[in-house]
Backbone bond lengths (Angstrom), bond angles and torsions (degrees), N, CA, C in turn:
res aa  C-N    CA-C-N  psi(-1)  N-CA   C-N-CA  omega(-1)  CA-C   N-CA-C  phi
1 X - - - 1.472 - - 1.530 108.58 -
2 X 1.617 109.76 136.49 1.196 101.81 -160.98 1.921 102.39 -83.02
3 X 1.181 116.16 -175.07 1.722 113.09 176.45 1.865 104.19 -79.23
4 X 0.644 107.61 174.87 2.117 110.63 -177.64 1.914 91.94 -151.74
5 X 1.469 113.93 106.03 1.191 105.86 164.52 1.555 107.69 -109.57
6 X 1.604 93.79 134.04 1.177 114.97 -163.99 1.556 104.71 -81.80
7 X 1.709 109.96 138.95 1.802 106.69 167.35 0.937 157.05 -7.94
8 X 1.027 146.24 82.37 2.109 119.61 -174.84 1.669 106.87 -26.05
9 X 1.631 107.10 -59.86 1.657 125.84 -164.29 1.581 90.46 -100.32
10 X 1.103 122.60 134.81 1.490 135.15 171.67 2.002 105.89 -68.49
11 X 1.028 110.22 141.20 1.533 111.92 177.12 1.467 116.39 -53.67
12 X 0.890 133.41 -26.08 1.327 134.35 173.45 1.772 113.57 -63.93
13 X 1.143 112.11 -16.69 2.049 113.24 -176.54 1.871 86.22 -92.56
14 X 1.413 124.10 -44.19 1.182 116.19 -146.34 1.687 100.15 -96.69
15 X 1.386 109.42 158.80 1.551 135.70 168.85 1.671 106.73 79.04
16 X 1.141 122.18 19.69 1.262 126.70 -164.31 2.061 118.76 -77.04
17 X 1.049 101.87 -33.33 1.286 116.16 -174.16 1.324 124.18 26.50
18 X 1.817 113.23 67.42 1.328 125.82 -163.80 1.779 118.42 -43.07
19 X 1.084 112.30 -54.87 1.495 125.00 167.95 1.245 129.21 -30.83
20 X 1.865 111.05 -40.95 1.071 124.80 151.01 1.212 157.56 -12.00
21 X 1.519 133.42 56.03 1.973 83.16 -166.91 1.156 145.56 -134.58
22 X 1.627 140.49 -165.95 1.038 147.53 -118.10 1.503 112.05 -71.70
23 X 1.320 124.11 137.47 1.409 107.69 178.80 1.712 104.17 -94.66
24 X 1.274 122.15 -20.41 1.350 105.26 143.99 1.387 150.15 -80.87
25 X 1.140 133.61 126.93 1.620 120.86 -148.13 1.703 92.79 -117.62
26 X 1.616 102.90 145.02 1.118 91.23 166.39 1.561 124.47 -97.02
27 X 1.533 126.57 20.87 1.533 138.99 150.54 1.282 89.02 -74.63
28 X 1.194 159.92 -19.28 1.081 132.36 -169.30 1.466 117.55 -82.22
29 X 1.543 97.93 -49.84 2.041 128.20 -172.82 2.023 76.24 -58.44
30 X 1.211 132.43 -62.22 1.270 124.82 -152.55 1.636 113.65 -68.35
31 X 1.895 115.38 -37.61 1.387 112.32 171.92 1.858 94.83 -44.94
32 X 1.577 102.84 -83.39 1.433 108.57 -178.45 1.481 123.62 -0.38
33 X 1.385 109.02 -66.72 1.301 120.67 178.35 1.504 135.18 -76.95
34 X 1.284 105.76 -1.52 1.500 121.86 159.84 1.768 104.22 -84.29
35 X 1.493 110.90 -66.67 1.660 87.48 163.63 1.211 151.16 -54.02
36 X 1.270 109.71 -29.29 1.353 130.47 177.49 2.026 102.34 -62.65
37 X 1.264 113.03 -43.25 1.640 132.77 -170.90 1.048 93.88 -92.73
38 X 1.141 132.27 -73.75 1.729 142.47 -163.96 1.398 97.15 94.09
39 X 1.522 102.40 72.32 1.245 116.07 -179.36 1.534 107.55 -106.87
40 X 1.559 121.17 141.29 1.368 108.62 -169.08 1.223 115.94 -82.35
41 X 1.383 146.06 152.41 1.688 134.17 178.06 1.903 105.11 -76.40
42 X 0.867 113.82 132.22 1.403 137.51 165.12 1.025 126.88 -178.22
43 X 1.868 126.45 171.20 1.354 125.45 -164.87 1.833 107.78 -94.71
44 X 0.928 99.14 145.85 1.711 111.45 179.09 2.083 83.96 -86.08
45 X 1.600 97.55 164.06 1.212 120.03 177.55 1.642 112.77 -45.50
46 X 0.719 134.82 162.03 1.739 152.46 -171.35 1.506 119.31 -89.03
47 X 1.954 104.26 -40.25 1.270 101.65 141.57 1.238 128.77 -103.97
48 X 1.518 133.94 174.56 1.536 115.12 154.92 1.353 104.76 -153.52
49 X 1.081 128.10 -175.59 2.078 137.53 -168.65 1.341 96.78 -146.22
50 X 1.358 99.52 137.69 1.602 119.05 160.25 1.613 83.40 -94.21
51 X 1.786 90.93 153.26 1.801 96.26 163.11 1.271 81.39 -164.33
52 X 1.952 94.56 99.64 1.696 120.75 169.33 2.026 102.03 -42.51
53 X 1.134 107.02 -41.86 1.617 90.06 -156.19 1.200 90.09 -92.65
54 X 1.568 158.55 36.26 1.006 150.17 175.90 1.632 127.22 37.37
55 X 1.611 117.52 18.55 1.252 112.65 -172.69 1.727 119.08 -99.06
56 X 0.861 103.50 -26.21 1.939 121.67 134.15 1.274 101.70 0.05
57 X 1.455 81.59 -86.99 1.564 96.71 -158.16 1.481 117.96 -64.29
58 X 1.714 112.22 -40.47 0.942 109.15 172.37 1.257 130.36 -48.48
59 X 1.667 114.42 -29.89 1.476 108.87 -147.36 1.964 93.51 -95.77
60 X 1.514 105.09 -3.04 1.446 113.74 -164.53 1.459 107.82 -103.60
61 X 1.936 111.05 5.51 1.528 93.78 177.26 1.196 69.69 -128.51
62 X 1.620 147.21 -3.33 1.431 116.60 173.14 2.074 120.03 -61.56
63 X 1.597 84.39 -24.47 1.585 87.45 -174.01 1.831 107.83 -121.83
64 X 1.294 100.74 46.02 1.631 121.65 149.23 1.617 91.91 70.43
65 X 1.228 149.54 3.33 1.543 164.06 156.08 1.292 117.44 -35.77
66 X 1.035 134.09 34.84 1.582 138.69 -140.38 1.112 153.11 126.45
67 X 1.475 135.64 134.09 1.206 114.51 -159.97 1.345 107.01 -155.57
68 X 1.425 124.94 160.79 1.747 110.41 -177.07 1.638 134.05 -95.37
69 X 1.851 97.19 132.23 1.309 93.32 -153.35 1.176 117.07 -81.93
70 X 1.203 112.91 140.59 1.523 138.00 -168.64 2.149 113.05 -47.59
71 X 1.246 91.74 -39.84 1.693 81.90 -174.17 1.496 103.77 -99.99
72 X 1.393 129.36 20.35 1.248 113.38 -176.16 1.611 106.33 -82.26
73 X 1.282 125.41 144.16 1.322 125.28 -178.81 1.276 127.51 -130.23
74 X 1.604 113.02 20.76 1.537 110.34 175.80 1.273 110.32 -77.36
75 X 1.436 102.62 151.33 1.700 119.39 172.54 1.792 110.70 -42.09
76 X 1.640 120.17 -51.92 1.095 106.86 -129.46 1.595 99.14 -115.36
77 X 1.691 121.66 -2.58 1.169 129.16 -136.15 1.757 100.69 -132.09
78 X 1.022 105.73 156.13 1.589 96.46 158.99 1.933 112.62 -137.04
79 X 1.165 111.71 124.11 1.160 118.29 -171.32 1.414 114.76 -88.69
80 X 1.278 121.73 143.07 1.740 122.14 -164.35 1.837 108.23 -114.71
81 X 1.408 124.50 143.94 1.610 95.37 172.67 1.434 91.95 -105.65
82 X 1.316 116.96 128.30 1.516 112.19 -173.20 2.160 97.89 -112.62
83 X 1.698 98.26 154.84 1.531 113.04 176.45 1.324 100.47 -134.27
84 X 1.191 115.66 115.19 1.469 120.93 169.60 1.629 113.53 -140.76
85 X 1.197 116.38 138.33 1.530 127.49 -126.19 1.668 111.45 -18.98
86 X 1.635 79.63 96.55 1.534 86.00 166.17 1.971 123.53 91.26
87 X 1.753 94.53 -35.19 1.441 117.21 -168.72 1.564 120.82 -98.55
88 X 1.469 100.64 117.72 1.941 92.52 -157.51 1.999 94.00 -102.80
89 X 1.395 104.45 128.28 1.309 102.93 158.80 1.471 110.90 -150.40
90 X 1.381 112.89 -172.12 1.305 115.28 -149.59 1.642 88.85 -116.47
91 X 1.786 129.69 133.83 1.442 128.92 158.32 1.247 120.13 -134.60
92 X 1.122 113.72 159.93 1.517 125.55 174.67 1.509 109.45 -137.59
93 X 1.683 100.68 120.24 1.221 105.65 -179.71 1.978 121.53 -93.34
94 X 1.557 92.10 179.95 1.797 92.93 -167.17 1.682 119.01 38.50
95 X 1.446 104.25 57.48 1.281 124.88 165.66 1.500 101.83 -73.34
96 X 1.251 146.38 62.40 1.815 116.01 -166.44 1.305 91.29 -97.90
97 X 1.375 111.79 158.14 1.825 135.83 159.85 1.449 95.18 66.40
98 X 1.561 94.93 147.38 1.199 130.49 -171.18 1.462 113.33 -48.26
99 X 1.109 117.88 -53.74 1.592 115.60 -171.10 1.720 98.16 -69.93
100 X 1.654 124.71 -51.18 1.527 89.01 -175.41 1.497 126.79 -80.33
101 X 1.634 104.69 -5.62 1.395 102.64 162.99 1.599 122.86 -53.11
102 X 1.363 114.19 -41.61 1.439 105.12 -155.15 2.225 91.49 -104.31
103 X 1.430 119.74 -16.64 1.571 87.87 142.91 1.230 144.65 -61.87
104 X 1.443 109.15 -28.48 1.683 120.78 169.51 1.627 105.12 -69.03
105 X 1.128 131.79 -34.40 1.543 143.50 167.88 1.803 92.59 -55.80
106 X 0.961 123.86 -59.14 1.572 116.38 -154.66 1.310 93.87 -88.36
107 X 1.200 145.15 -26.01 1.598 135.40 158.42 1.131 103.87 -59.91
108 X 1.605 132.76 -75.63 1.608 125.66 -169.59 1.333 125.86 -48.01
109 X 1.775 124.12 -19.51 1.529 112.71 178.18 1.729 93.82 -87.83
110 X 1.343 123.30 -35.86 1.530 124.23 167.34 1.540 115.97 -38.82
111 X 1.379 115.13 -19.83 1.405 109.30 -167.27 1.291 135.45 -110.33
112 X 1.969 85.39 -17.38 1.813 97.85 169.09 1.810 87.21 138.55
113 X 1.132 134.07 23.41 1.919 146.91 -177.17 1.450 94.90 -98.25
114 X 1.087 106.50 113.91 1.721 118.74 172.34 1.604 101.10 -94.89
115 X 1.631 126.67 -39.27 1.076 127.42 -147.72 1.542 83.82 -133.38
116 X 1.440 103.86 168.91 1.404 126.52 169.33 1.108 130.67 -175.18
117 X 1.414 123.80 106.55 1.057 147.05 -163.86 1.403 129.09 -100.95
118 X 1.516 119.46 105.68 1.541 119.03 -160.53 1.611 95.01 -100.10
119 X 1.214 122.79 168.81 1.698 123.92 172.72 1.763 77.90 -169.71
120 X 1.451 98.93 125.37 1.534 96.56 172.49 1.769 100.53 -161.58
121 X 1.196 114.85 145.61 1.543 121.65 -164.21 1.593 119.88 -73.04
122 X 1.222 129.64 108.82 1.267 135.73 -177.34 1.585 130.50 -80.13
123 X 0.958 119.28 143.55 2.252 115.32 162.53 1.339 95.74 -78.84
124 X 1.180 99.03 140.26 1.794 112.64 176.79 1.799 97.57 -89.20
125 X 1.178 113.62 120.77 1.602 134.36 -172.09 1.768 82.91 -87.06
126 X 1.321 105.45 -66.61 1.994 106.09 -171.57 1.458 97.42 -152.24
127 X 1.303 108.87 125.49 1.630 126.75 155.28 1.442 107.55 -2.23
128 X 1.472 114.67 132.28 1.666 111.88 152.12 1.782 99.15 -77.18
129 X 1.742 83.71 155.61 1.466 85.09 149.21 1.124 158.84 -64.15
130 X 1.095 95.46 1.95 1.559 107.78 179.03 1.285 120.29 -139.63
131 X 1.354 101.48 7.82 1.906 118.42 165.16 1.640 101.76 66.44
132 X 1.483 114.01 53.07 1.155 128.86 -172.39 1.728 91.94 -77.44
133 X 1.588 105.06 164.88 1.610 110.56 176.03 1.734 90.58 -92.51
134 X 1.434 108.67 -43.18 1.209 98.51 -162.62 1.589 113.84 -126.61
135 X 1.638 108.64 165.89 1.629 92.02 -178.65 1.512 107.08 -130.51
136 X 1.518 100.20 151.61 1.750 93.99 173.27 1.277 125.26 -97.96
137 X 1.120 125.88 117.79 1.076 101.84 -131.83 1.724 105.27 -111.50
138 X 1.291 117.67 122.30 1.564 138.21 -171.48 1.046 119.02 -65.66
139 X 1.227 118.55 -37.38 1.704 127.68 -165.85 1.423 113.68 -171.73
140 X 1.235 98.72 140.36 1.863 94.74 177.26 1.374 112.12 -147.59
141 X 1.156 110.32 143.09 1.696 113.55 -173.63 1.792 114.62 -63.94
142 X 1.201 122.39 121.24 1.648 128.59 -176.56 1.725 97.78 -61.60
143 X 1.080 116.88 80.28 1.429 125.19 160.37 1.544 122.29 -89.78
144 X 1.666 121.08 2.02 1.182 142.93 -166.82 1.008 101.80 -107.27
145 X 1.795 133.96 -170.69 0.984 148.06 179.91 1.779 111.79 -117.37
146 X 1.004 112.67 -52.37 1.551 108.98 -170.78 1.759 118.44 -75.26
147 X 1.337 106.68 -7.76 1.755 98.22 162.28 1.028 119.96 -63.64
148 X 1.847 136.86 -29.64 0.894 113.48 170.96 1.804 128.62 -94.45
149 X 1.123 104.21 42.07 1.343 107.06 163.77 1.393 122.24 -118.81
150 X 1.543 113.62 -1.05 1.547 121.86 140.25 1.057 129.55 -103.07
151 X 1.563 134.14 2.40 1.538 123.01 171.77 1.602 97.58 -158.51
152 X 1.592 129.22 156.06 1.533 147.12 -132.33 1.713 71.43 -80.70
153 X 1.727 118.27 174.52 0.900 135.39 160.52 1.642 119.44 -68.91
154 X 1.211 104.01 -11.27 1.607 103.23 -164.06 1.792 98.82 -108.39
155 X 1.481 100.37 2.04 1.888 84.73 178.77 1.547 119.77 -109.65
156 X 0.950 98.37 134.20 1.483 111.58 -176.50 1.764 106.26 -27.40
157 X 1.273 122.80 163.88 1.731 130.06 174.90 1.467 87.74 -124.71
158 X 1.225 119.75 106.01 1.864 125.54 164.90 1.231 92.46 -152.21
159 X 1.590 95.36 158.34 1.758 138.35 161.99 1.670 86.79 -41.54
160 X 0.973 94.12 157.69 1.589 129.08 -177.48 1.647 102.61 -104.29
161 X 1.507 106.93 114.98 1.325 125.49 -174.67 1.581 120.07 -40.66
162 X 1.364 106.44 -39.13 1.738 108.98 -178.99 1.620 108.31 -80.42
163 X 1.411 132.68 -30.36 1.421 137.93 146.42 1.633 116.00 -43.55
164 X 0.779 139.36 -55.91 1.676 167.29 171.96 1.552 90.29 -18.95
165 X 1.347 105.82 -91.05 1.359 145.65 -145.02 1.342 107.97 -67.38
166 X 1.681 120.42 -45.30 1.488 133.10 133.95 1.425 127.34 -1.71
167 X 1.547 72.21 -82.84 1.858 87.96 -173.30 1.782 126.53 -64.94
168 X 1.668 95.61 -48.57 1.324 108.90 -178.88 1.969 108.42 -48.10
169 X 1.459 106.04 -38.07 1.621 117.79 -178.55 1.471 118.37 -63.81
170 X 1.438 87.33 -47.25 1.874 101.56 175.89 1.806 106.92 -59.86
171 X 1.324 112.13 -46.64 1.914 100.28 -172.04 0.997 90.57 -75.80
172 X 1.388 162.00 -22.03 1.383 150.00 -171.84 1.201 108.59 -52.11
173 X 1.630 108.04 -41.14 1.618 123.09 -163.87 1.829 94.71 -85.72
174 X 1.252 115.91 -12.56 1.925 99.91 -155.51 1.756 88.04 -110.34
175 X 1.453 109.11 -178.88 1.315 135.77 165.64 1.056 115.69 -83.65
176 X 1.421 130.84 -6.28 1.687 135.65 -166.36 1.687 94.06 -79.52
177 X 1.805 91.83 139.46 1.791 83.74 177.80 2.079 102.56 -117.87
178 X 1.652 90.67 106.19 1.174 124.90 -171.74 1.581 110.80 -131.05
179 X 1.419 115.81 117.24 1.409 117.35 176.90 1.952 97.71 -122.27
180 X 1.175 101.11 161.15 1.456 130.72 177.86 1.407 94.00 -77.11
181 X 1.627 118.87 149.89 1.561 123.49 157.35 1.503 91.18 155.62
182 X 1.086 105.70 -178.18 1.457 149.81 -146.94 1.884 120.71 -94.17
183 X 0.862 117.30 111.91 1.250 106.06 -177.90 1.558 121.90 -138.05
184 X 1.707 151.01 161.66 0.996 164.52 -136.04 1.251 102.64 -134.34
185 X 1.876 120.72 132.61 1.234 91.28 -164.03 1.692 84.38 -133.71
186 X 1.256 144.34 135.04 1.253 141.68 -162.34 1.469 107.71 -110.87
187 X 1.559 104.43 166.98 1.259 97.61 148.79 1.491 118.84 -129.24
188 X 1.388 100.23 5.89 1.910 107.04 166.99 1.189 103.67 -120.00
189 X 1.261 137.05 108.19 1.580 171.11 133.06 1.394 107.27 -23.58
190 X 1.891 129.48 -34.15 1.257 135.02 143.94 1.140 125.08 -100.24
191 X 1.214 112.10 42.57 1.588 123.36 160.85 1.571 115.28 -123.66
192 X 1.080 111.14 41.93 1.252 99.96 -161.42 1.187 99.89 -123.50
193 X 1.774 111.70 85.38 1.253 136.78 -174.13 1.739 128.81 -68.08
194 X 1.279 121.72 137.23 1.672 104.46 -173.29 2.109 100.72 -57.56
195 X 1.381 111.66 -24.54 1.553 81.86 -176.17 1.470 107.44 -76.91
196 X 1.194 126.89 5.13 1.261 128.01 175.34 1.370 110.38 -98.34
197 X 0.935 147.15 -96.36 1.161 126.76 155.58 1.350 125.35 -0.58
198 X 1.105 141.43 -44.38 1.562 142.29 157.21 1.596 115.00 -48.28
199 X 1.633 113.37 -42.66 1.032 98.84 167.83 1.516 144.79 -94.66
200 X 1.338 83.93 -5.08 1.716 106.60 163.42 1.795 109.67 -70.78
201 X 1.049 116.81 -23.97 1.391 111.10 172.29 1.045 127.59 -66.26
202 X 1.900 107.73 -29.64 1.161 114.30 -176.57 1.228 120.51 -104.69
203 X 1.396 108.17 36.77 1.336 132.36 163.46 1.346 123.64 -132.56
204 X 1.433 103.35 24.50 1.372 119.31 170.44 1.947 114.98 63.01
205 X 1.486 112.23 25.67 1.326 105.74 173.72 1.450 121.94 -66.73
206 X 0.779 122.58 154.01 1.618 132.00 170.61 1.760 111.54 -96.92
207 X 0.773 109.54 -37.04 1.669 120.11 179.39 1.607 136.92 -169.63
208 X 1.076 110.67 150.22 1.398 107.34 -177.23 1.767 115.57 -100.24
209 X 1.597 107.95 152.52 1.387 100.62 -157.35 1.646 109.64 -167.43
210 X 1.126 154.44 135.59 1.508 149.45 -149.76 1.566 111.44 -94.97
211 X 1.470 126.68 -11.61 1.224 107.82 -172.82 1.520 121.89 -135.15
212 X 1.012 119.99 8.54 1.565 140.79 -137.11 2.187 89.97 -87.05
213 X 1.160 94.93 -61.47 1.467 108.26 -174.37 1.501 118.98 -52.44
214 X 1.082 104.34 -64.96 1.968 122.28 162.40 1.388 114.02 -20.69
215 X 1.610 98.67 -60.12 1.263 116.10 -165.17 1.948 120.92 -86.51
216 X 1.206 106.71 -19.17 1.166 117.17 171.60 1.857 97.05 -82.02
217 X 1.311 118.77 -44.64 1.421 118.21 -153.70 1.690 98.15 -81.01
218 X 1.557 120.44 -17.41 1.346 120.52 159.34 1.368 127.85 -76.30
219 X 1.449 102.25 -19.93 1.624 117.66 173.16 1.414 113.65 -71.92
220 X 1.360 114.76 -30.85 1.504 131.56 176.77 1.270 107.08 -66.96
221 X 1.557 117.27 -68.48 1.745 116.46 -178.66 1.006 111.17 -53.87
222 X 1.260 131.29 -49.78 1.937 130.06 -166.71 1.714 114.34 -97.73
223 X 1.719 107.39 -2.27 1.357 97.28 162.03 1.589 112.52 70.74
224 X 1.510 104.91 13.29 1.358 113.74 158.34 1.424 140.29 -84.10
225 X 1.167 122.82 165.60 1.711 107.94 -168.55 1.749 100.59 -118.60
226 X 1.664 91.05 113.23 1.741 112.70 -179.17 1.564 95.34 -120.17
227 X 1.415 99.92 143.05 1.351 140.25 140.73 0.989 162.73 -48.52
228 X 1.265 170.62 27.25 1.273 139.36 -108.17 1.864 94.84 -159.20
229 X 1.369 91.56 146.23 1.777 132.33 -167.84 1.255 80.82 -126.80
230 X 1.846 89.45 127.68 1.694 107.69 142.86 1.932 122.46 -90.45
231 X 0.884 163.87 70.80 1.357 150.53 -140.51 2.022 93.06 -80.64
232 X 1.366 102.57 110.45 1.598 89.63 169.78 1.702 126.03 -87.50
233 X 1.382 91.33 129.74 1.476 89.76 -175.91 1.315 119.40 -137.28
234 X 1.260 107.63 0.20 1.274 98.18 162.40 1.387 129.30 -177.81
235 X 1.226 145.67 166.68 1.408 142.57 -163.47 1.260 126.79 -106.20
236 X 1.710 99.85 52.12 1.881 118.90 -162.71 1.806 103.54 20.34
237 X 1.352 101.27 74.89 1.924 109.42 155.98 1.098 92.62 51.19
238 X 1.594 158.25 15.28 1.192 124.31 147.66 1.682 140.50 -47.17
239 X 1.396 94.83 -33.86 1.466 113.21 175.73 1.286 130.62 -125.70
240 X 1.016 145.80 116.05 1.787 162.01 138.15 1.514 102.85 26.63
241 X 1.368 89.86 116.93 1.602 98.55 -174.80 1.424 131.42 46.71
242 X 1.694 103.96 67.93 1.609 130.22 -156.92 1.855 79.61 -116.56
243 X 1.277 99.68 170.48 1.194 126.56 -173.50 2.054 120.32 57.00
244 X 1.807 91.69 38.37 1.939 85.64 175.80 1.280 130.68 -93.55
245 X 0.811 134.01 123.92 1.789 119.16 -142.91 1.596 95.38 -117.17
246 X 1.462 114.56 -10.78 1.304 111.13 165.10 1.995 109.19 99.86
247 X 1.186 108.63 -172.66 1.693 97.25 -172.41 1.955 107.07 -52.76
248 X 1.256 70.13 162.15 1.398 74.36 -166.32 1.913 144.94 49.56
249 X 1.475 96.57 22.00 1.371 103.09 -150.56 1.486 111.69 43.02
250 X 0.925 117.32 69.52 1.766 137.89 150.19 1.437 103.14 61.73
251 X 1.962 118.73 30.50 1.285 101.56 -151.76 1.827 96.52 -97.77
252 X 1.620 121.15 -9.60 1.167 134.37 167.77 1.786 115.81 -64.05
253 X 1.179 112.23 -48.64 1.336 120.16 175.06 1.485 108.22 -54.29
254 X 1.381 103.67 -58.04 1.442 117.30 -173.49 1.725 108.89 -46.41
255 X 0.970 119.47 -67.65 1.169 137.86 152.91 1.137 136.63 -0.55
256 X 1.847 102.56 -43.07 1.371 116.74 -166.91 1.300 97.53 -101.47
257 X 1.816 128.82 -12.06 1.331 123.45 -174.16 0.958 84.60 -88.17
258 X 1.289 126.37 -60.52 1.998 114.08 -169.09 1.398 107.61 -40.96
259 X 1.458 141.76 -46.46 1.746 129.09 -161.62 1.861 73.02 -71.88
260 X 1.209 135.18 -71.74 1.228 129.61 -141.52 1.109 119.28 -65.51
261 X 1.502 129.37 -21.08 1.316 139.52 145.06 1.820 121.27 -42.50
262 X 1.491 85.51 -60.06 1.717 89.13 175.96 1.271 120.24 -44.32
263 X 2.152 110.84 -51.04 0.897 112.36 -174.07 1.720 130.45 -63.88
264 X 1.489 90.40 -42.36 1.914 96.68 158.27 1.466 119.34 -39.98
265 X 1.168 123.99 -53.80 1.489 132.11 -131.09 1.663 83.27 -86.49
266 X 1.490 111.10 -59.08 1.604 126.76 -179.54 1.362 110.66 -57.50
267 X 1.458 123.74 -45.14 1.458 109.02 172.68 1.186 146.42 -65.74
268 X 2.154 100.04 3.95 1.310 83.39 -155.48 1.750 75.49 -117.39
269 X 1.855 117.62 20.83 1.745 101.96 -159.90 1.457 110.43 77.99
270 X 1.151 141.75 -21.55 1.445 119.94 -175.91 1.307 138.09 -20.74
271 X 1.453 137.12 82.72 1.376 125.01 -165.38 1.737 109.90 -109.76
């Protein structure tokens, strides 16, 4: 067996040529899949939500809130048009991990998605200050793989400053208990080692979580406007009766950041 010397830089930072782009398109996978389905062409809703744990969705076709929209045409997904008081947007549930989050991201702004809104359940790394349920989340460490195939290895993965500034103003004004901070975004869920975690502390994370990074760092290349909620719930199984997300598995709370998100983002013009 011959010797294999391994990289300085792992293959994943190198040959990338962000500027570039893709010779696969995802208008393309979607023409395809309208013929292939005989799917009709039209736009999906303006906003829409991933909701990694699928309880969203659940709790929005248990009580007749939704229904599935007709021109969506990805292979792998099923898209819902949901109305909840009053507020119509578009979700797809059990989005988990970064890479199929941010293909469902690159189909939905392809399809007629101005906005996008992630809310997905986190391990609490360290307490907010203010013992928030949920976090918005600003920045998160590229512990994943697919951020860097939309932005250099050396640039930060955060919310987009004119989104930011919005939102943070709007909960000031509400009762929702939502704080700003920092989060880690993986792609092994059982790897999530105390020296890792140790050093995520000392980078001031608040929690760990699968999609946050991807999806901001795709928001960066294509100049789209993403979202993303941590919902904390729990302290990866260390302790007895972890994972309670509260009525409805947290799908009311959740809920109330999405109208209040919308309403930020829309009130202030955000384009």
């Amino acid at each position: 067996m011959s010797n294999f010397n391994l990289p300085v830089n792992p293959p994943i930072v190198k040959n990338k040529a962000h500027v570039q782009p893709s010779v696969f398109l995802a208008e393309n996978l979607l023409r395809e899949a309208r013929r292939q389905k005989d799917i009709p062409f039209g736009n999906i809703p303006s906003v829409c939500v991933l909701d990694p744990d699928g309880d969203i969705v659940t709790y929005l076709l248990k009580n007749e809130l939704c229904k599935r929209n007709p021109y969506w045409a990805c292979y792998h997904s099923k898209l819902y048009d949901a109305t909840f008081q009053g507020v119509q947007f578009g979700i797809i549930g059990c989005a988990v991990g970064a890479s199929y989050a941010v293909l469902l991201a690159e189909q939905m702004f392809v399809s007629g998605c101005e906005l996008l809104i992630s809310v997905t359940s986190a391990g609490i790394i360290q307490a907010p200050e203010r013992l928030a349920k949920f976090i918005l989340i600003e920045q998160s460490i590229r512990d994943e793989g697919t951020s860097y195939h939309y932005i250099p290895s050396d640039h930060h993965s955060q919310l987009k400053e004119k989104l930011k500034q919005p939102l943070k103003e709007h909960f000031l004004t509400t009762g929702l208990m939502v704080e700003p901070g920092r989060s880690w975004t993986t792609d092994a869920p059982y790897r999530e080692t105390q020296t890792a975690i140790d050093y995520a502390k000392t980078q001031g994370v608040i929690c760990v979580e699968m999609e946050a990074a991807a999806l901001y760092a795709f928001a960066m290349a294509r100049n789209a406007n993403v979202v993303c909620y941590a919902h904390l719930t729990n302290t990866m199984a260390q302790d007895g009766q972890d994972f309670e997300k509260g009525v409805e598995n947290g799908s009311l709370d959740s809920l109330d950041i999405i109208l209040a998100t919308i309403t930020a983002v829309q009130g202030k013009g955000t384009n």
